[in-house]
Wavefront OBJ file of the C-alpha trace (Angstrom):
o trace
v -89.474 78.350 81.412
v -85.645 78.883 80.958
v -83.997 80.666 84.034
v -83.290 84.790 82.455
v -81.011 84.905 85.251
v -78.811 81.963 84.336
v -75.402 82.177 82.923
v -75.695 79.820 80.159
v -76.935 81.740 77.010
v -80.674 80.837 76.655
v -81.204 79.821 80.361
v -81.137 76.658 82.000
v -84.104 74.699 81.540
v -85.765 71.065 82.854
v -88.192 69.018 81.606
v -90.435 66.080 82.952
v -92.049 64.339 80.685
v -95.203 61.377 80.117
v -93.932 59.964 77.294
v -95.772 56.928 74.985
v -94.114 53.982 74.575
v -96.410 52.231 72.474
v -99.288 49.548 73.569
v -99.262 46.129 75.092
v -102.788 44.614 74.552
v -104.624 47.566 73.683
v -103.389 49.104 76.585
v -101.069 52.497 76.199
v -97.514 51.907 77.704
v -95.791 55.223 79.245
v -92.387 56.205 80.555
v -91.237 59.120 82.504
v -88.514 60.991 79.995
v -86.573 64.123 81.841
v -84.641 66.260 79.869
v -82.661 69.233 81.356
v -79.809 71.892 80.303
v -77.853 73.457 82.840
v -74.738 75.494 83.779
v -73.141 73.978 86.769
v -70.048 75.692 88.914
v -66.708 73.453 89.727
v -67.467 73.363 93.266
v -71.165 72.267 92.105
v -70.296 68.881 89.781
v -70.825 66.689 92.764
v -74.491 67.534 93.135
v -75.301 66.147 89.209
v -73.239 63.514 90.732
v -76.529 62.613 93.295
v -79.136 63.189 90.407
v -77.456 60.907 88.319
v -76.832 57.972 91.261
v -80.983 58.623 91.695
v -82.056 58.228 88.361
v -79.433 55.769 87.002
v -81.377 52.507 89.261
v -84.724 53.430 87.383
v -83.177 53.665 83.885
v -85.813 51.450 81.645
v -83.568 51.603 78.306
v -79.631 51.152 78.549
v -78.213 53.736 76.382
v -77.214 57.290 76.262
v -78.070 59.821 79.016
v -76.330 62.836 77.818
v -73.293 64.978 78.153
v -71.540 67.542 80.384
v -68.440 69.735 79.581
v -66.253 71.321 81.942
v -66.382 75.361 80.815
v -63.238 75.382 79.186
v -63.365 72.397 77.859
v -63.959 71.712 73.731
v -65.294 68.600 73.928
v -67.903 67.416 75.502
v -67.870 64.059 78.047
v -70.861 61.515 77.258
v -72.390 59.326 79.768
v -74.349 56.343 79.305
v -76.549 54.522 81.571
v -76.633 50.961 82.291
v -77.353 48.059 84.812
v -78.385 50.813 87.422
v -75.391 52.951 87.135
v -74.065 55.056 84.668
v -70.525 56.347 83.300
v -68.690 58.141 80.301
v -69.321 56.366 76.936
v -66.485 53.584 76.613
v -65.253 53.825 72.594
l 1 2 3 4 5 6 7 8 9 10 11 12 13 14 15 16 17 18 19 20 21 22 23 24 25 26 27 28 29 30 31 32 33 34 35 36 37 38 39 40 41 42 43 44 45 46 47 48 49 50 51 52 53 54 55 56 57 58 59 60 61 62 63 64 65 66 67 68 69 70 71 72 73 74 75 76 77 78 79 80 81 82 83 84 85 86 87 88 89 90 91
C-alpha cells in the first residue's frame, strides 16, 4: 500500500514480485522482479546507493534499472545495470 504520509504525491510504494519467465523443459522458469517509487532526502541518496550495490551482483538481465531525479531537477538520471554493477545510462 502507498505510504499516505509520504511526500511524493501518491505515496511511495515497493513491490516484490514472482515473476514467469517462460519454461525450460516443461518446467516454469521464475525471476524475482522489484519495483519501487520513492521520495528520498539529499542527506538520504547514499542509502539507494547500498540497495543498488545489493541488488546490482544478482541482476539476471543487463539492461535498464530505472531512474532517480534530484527534486529540482527536470530531467531525470537513468541507470542501467550490468556485469554486477550498475551506473547512469552512457548515450
Amino acid at each position: 500500500m502507498p505510504d499516505p504520509d509520504s511526500r511524493l504525491p501518491g505515496g511511495d510504494f515497493a513491490s516484490l514480485r514472482r515473476q514467469s519467465r517462460g519454461s525450460l523443459a516443461g518446467r516454469e522458469l521464475c525471476a524475482w522482479g522489484l519495483f519501487s517509487r520513492n521520495f528520498w532526502l539529499d542527506d538520504e541518496m547514499g542509502e539507494l546507493v547500498t540497495i543498488l550495490d545489493l541488488l546490482a551482483p544478482r541482476i539476471e538481465d543487463p539492461g535498464y534499472g530505472g531512474y532517480f531525479r534530484e527534486e529540482y531537477d527536470t530531467e531525470p538520471t537513468i541507470f542501467t545495470f550490468g556485469n554486477g554493477t550498475y551506473g547512469p545510462l552512457k548515450l
